[in-house]
C-alpha positions in Angstrom: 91.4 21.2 -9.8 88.2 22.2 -11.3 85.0 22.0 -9.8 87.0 21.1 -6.3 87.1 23.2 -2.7 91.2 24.6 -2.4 90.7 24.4 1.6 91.4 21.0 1.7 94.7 21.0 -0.7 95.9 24.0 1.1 95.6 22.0 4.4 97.7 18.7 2.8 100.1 20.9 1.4 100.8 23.1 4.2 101.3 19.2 6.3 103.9 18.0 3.8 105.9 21.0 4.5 105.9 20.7 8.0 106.8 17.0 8.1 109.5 17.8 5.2 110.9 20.1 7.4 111.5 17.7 10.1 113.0 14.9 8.8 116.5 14.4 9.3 118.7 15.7 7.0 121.2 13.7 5.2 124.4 13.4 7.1 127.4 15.3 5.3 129.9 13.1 3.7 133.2 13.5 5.9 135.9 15.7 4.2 138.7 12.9 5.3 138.5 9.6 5.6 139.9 8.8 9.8 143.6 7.4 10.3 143.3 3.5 10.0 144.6 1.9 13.2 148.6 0.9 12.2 148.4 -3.1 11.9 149.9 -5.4 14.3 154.0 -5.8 13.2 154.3 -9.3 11.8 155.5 -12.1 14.0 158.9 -12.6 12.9 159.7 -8.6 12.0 162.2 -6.6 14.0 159.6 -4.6 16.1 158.4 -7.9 17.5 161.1 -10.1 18.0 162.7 -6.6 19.9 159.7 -7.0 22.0 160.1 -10.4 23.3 163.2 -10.7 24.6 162.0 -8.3 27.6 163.4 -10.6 31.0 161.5 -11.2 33.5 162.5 -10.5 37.2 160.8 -13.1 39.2 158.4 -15.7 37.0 157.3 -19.1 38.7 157.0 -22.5 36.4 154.5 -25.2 37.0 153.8 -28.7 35.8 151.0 -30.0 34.7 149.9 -31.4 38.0 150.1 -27.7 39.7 147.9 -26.1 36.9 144.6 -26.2 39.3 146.7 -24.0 41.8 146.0 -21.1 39.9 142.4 -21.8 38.8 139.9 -20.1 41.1 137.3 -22.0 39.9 138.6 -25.3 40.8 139.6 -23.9 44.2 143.1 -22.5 43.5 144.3 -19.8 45.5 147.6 -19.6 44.9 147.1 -15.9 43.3 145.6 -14.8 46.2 148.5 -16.1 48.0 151.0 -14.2 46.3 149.2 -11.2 46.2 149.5 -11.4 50.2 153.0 -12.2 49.8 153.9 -8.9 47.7 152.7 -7.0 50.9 154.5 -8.7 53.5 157.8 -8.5 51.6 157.0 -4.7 51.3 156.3 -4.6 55.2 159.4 -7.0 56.0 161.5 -5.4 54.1 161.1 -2.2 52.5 160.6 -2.8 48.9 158.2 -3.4 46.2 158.3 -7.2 44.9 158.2 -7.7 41.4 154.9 -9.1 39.6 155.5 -12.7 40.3 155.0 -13.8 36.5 152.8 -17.4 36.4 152.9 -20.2 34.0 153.2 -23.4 32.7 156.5 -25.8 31.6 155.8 -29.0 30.1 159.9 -29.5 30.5 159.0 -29.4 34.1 158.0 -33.3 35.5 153.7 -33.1 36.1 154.3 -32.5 39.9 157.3 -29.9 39.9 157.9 -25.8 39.7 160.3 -24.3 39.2 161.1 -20.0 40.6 163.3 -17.9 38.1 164.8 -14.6 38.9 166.1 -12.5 36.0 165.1 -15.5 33.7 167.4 -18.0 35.9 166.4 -20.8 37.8 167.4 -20.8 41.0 164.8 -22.8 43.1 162.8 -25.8 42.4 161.0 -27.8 44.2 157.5 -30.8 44.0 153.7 -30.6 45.1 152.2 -33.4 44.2 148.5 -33.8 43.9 146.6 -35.2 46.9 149.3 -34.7 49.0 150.1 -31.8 52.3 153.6 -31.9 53.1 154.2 -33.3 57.3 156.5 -30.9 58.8 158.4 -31.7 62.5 159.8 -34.3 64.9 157.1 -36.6 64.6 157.1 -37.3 60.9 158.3 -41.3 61.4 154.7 -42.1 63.2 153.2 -41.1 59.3 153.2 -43.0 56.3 154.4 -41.2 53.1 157.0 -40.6 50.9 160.4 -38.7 52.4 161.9 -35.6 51.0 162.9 -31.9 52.4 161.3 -29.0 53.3 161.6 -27.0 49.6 161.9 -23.5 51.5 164.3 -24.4 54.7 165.7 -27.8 53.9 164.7 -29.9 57.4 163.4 -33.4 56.8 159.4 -33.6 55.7 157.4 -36.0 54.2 154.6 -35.8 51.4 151.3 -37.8 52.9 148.0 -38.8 51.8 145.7 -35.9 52.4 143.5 -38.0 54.1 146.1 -38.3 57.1 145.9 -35.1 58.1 143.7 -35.7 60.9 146.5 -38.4 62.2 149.3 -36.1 61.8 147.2 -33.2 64.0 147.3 -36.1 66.6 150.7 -37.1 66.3 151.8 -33.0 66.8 152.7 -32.6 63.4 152.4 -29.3 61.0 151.0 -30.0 57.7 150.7 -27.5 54.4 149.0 -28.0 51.8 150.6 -27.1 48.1 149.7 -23.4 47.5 151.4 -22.9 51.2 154.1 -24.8 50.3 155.2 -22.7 46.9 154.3 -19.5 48.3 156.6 -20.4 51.1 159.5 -21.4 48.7 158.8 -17.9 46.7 159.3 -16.3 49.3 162.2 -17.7 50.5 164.0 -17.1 47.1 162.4 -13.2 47.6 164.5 -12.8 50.8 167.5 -14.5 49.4 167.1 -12.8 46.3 166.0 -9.4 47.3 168.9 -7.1 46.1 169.4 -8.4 42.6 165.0 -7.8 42.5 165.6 -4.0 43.3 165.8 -2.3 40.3 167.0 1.1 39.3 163.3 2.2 38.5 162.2 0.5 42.1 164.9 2.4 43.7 163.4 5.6 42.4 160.0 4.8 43.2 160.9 4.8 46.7 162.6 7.9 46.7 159.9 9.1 45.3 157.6 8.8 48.3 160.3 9.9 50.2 160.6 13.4 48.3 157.0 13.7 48.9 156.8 13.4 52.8 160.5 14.5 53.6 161.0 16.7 50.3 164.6 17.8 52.2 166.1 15.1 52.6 166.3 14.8 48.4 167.3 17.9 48.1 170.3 17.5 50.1 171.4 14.2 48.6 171.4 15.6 45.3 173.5 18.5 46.7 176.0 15.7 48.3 176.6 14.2 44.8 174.4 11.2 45.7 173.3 9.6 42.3 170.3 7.0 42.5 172.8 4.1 41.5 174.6 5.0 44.5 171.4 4.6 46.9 171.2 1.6 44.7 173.6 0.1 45.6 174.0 0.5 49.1 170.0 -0.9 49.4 171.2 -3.7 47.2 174.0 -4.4 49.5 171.5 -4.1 52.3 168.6 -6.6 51.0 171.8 -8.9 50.4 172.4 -9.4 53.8 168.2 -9.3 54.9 169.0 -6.1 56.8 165.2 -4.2 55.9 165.3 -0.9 54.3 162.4 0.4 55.5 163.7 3.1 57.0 164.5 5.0 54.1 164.7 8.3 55.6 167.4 7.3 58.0 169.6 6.0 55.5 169.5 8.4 53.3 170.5 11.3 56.0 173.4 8.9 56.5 174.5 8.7 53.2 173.8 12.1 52.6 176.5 12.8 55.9 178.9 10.1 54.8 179.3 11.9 51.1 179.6 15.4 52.3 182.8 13.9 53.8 184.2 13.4 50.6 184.1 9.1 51.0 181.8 8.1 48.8 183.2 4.9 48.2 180.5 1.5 48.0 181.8 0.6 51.1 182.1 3.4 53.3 178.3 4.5 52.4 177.1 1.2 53.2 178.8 1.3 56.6 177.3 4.4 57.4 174.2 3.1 56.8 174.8 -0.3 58.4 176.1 2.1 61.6 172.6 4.2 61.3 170.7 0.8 61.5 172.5 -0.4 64.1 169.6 -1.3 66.5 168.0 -3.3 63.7 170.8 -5.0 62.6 170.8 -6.1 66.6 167.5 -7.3 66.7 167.4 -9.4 63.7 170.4 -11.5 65.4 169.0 -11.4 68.9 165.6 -12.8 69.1 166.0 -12.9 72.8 168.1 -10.1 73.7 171.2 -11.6 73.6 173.7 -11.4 70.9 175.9 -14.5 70.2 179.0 -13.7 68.5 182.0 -15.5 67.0 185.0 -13.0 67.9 188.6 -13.0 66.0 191.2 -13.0 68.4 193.0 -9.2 68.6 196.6 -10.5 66.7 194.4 -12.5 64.2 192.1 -9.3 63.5 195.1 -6.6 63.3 196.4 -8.7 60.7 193.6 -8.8 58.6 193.2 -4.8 58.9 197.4 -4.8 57.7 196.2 -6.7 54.7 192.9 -5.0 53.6 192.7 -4.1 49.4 191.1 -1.3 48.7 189.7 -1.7 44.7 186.6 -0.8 42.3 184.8 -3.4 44.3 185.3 -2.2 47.6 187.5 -3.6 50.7 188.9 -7.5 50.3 191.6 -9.7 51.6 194.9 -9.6 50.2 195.7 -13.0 52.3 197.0 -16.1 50.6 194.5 -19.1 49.2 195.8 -21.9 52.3 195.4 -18.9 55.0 191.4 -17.8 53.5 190.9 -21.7 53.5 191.9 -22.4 57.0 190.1 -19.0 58.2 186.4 -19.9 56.3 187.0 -23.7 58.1 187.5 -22.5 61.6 184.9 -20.0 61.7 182.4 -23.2 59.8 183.0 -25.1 62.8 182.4 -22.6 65.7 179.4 -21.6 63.7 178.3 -25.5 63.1 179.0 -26.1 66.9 176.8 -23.0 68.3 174.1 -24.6 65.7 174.1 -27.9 67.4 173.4 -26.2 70.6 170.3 -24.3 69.3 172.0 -20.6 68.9 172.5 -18.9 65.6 176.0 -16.8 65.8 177.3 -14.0 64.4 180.8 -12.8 63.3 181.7 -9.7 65.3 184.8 -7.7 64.0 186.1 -4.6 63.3 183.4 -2.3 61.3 186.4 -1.7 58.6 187.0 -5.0 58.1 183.8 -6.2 57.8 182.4 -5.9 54.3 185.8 -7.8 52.9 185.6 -10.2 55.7 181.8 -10.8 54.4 183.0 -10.8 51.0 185.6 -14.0 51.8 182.2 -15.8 53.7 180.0 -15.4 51.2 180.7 -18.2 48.8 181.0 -21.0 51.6 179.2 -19.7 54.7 176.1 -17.1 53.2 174.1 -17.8 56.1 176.9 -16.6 58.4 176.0 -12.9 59.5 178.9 -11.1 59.9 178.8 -7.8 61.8 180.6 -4.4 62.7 181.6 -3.9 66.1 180.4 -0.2 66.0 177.4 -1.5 64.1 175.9 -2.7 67.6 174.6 -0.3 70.0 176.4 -0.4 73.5 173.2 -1.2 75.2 172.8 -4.8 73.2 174.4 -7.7 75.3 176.9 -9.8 73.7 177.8 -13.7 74.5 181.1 -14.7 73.2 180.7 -18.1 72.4 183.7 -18.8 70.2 186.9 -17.3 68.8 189.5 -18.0 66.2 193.4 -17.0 67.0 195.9 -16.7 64.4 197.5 -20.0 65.6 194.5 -21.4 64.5 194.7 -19.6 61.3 198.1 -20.4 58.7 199.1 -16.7 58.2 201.4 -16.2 55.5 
């Protein structure tokens, strides 16, 4: 401008330039727009209705009234409780329990659950509000309402929580509500442990096994040994609460038992039952002492003549009166050994064990029925009963 000193222009112009010059450019537009997340499939289409008819394998049902079981804030620990649960059974018996799936049924009365596995109920029992269940021989001194034990079946009775300083004085155990479903749970986990082993958990645990005994795999799969077979034989196992913790072990025996060329269901799971032998002892002699029921020797070796051998495995090809009059002889000898406080076993031959099992089963399921090369020669036996084939009609 005219008349005017340039210094000073030069100075604001040379500013604006620099400030220009550091302000933030303008961001570039984006060549392409970014994938939109795919939306949600509608309710009712095939994706989701696919989706929800997924099974679960174990999945507990409560009432109303048990609701505050599983809310932590209003003291529930039922959670907790089965969260301790899944690692006993692992410890106990070898295998991973299933997520125990929680929730409500307003079929269910306000006070009941109910415990499905695969979707099917196959336990239910009550836990009122207010109440702890009384639990031994004392129970009459108590006021409350009777019923059964949910888990074991003995006599109890539900009473006022406020009784259960009378009932420590009168020698009797109490359990409160979350006790008394985890209890039942896992009850119905034992009982229900080989149907719970899936093919994927079977893997699993041959897949700690490859890592720390890498061998062992490597000569099953040489053997022929498919995972449905180890499957199975675990299954078979769990079904009789023999533990299958020691993986290792069985596997060599399997492993031994194929290379023979017998890979049938029941000759692996003898030679597994025959590797476990000294557990299989101790789980029926608490004190050392194994009490067995004992088919006399004409009565066996007539069984043996009339073994089947089909896709199944080993059974009884005996008529329907002589399998009805065997099952009710051994039900009494085991009923009379009860009423004198000892819990017998069925001894017989090893061969003939898994069809004799299989005829038990249905009537007598608590009835453990073992091998006599099962049991190690240094485990002492007390024969306290013994069915003969006069007792028996043989046909």
């Amino acid at each position: 401008m005219p008349g005017l000193p340039k210094l000073p222009f030069l100075v604001i112009g040379l500013g604006v330039t620099v400030l220009g010059a550091r302000l933030p450019k303008e961001l570039p537009v984006e060549e392409a727009e970014s994938e939109p997340a795919p939306a949600a499939p509608a309710p009712d289409s095939p994706e989701a209705l696919a989706a929800s008819l997924g099974v679960e394998p174990l999945a507990l049902e409560l009432g109303l009234e048990l609701i505050d079981l599983v809310q932590p804030e209003r003291g529930g620990d039922l959670l907790d409780r089965v969260k301790s649960l899944r690692r006993n059974v692992a410890m106990e018996l070898g295998i991973v329990m299933p997520q125990v799936h929680t929730r409500d049924n307003l079929d269910l009365s306000s006070s009941a659950y109910a415990i499905k596995v695969h979707d099917v109920e196959v336990a239910r029992g009550e836990a009122p509000r207010g109440k702890l269940l009384a639990i031994g021989p004392n129970i009459d001194q108590l006021s409350g309402v009777d019923t059964r034990d949910p888990a074991f079946g003995g006599r109890a009775k539900w009473i006022a929580a406020e009784l259960s300083h009378q009932a420590a004085v009168a020698g009797v155990t109490v359990v409160d509500r979350s006790a008394v479903v985890t209890t039942h749970l896992a009850e119905v986990v034992r009982e229900h442990a080989g149907a719970l082993l899936s093919r994927q958990d079977t893997k699993l645990l041959l897949d700690v096994v490859k890592n720390t005994n890498p061998v062992v795999l490597e000569e099953m799969t040489a053997a022929g040994l498919t995972l449905g077979d180890v499957q199975g034989v675990l299954r078979a196992l769990l079904d009789e609460g023999v533990p299958v913790r020691d993986l290792v072990r069985i596997v060599e025996a399997l492993t031994e038992q194929a290379r023979t060329g017998q890979k049938d269901p029941d000759g692996l799971l003898e030679a597994a039952r025959i590797t476990l032998g000294s557990t299989i002892g101790s789980l029926y002699a608490p004190e050392g002492t194994l009490p067995v029921i004992t088919l006399a020797p004409p009565l066996e070796h007539h069984l043996l003549g009339a073994l089947q051998s089909g896709d199944r495995g080993r059974t009884l090809g005996i008529t329907a009166p002589s399998a009805e009059s065997l099952v009710r002889q051994l039900a009494k000898l085991s009923r009379d050994a009860e009423s004198r406080g000892e819990v017998p076993v069925v001894m017989c031959s090893t061969r003939l064990r898994p069809a004799l099992r299989r005829l038990l089963r249905p009537s007598l399921p608590r009835l453990a029925v073992v091998g006599a090369g099962e049991i190690g020669a240094s485990m002492p036996v007390e024969t306290i009963g013994s069915v003969n084939d006069e007792a028996v009609a043989l046909n």
